[in-house]
C-alpha positions in Angstrom: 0.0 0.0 0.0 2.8 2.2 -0.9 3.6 4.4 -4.4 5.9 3.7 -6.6 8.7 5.6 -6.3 10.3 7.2 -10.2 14.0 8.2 -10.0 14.5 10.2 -13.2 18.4 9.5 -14.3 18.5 9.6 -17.9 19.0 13.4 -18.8 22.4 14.5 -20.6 23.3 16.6 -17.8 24.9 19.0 -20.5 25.2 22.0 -18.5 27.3 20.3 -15.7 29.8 18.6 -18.4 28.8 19.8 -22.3 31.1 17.5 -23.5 29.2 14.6 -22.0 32.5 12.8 -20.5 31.6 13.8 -17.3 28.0 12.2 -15.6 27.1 14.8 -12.8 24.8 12.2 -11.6 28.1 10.0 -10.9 30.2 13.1 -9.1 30.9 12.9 -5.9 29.3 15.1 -3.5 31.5 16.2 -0.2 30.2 13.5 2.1 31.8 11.0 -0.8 28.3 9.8 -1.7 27.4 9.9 -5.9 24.7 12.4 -7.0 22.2 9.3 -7.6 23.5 7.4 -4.9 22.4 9.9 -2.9 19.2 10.6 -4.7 18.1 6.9 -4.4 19.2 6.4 -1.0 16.8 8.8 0.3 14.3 8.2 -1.8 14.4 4.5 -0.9 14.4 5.3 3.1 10.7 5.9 2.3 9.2 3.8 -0.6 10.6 0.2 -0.8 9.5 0.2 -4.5 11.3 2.4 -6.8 12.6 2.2 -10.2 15.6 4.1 -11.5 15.6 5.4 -15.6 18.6 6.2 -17.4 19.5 6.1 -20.8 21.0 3.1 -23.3 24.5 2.5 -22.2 24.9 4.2 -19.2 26.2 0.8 -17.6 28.0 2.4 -14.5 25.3 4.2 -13.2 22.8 1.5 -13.6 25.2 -0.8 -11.4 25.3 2.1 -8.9 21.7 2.2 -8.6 21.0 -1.1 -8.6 23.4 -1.2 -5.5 21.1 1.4 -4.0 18.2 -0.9 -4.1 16.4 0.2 -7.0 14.7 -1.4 -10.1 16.6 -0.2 -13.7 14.2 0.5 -16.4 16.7 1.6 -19.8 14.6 4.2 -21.4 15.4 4.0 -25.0 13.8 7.1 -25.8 15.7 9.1 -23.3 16.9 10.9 -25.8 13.8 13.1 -26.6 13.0 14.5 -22.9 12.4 14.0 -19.4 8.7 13.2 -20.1 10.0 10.2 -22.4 11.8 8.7 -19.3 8.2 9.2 -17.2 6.3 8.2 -19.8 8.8 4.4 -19.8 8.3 4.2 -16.1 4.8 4.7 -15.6 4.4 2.8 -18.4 6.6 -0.1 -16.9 5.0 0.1 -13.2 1.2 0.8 -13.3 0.6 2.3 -9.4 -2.6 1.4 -7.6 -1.8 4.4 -5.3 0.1 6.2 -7.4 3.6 7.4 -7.8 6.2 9.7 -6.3 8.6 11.0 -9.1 11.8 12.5 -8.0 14.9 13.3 -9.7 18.9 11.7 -10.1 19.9 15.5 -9.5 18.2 16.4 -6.3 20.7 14.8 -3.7 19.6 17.2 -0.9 15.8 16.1 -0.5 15.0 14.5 2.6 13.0 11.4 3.3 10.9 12.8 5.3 9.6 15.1 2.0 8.8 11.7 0.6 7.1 10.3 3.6 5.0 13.5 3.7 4.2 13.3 0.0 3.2 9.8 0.5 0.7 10.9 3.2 -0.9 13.7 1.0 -1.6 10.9 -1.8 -2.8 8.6 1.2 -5.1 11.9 2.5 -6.8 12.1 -1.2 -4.3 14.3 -2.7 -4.6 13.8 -6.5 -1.1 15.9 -7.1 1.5 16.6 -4.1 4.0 18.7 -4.7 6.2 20.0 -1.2 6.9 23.5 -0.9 9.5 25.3 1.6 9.7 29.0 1.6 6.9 29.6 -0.5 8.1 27.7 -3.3 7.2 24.9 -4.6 9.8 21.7 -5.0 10.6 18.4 -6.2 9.6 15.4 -5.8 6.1 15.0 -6.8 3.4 12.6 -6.2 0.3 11.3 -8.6 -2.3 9.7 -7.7 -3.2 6.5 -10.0 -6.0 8.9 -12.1 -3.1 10.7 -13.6 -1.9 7.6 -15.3 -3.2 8.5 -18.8 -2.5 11.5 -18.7 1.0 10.7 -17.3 1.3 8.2 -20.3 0.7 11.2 -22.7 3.0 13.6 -21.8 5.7 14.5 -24.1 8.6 16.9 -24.7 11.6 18.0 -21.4 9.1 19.6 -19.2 8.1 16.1 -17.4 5.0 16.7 -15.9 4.8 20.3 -15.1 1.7 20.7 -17.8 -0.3 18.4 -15.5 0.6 20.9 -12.1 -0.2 23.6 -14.2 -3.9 22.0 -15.6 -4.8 20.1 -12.0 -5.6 20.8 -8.6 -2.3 20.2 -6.5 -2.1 19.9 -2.6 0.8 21.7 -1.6 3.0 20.2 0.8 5.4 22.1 3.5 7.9 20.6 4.7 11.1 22.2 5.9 13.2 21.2 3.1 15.6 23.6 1.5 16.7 20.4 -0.8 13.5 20.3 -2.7 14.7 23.4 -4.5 18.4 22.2 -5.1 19.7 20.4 -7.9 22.7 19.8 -9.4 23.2 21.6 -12.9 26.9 22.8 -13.2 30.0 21.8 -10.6 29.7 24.3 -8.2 26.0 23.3 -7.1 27.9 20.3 -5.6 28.8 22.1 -2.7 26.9 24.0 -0.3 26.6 27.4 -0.3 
C-alpha cells in the first residue's frame, strides 16, 4: 500500500559537463556519496518500491543504482526529454496508489519530503507537490487517475503541464533540498 517511487536519471546533464565525458549524476558530493546514490538512497528510506531510468549504455550508473536498491528500467527514448523517461516508467510500473517521481539531480531532499508526500496521496491528494519558503519543489506525487495523462506527456518539461492543468495539494515541509539540484559543478557544494 505504498507508491511507486520514479527516479528520473536519464537526462544529458549538459550543462554540468557539455562534452558529455563527465556524468554529474556519478560526481561525488563532499560526504563521498554519488549524486544518484544519494538521490536513491533517500528516496528508498521511504518507498521500498522504486525504479531508476537512465539512458542506453549508461552501464556504471545503472550498477550504482541497482546497489542502492532500485529497479533499472533503460529508457530507449531518453533521448527526446524527461517526459519520455516518465512516460517508460509509468508505463513499466502501473501504481494502484500512485507514484512519487523525484529526480537523479536532487541529492539534498530528505525522506521525510517523501514520507509527507506519501501521506498527501494517502489523504486524497490527487497531485502533491512539497513547498518550503513559498516555493514549490521536487519530488512529486500522482495519484493512480493521472496515469493517462502521465502516459501522454511529451517533450523535457516532465509533468509540469499536469501541475499547471490540475488541482495540486501543496506540501510544507522544511526542506531547502527540494529546490536544489545539481546543474553545473559548483551546485555540488553547499553554499
Amino acid at each position: 500500500m505504498h507508491p511507486v517511487g520514479i527516479l528520473l536519471c536519464a537526462g544529458r546533464g549538459a550543462r554540468f559537463d557539455p562534452t558529455g565525458a563527465t556524468s554529474k549524476l556519478l560526481a561525488t558530493l563532499p560526504g563521498g556519496e554519488t549524486v544518484a546514490g544519494a538521490s536513491a538512497r533517500r528516496l528508498r528510506a521511504v518507498l521500498p518500491n522504486v525504479i531508476a531510468v537512465v539512458r542506453p549504455g549508461d552501464d556504471a550508473l545503472a550498477a550504482q543504482l541497482r546497489t542502492a536498491g532500485c529497479d533499472i528500467l533503460v529508457c530507449p527514448d531518453a533521448h527526446l526529454g524527461m517526459a519520455a523517461s516518465l512516460v517508460c516508467a509509468v508505463h513499466a510500473r502501473p501504481a494502484p496508489f500512485g507514484w512519487i517521481v523525484a529526480l537523479g539531480d536532487m541529492p539534498w531532499v530528505l525522506p521525510s519530503t517523501v514520507q509527507a508526500l506519501w501521506d498527501a496521496l494517502a489523504d486524497g491528494a490527487s497531485i502533491a507537490a512539497p513547498t518550503f519558503g513559498g516555493q514549490r519543489g521536487n519530488p512529486v506525487g500522482f495519484a493512480p487517475e493521472h496515469r493517462a495523462a502521465l502516459l501522454a506527456l511529451e517533450g523535457d518539461q516532465g509533468a509540469r503541464g499536469l501541475l499547471a492543468t490540475h488541482p495540486v495539494t501543496l506540501v510544507p515541509v522544511d526542506d531547502p533540498g527540494i529546490l536544489r539540484d545539481i546543474d553545473e559543478r559548483d551546485d555540488l557544494y553547499p553554499a
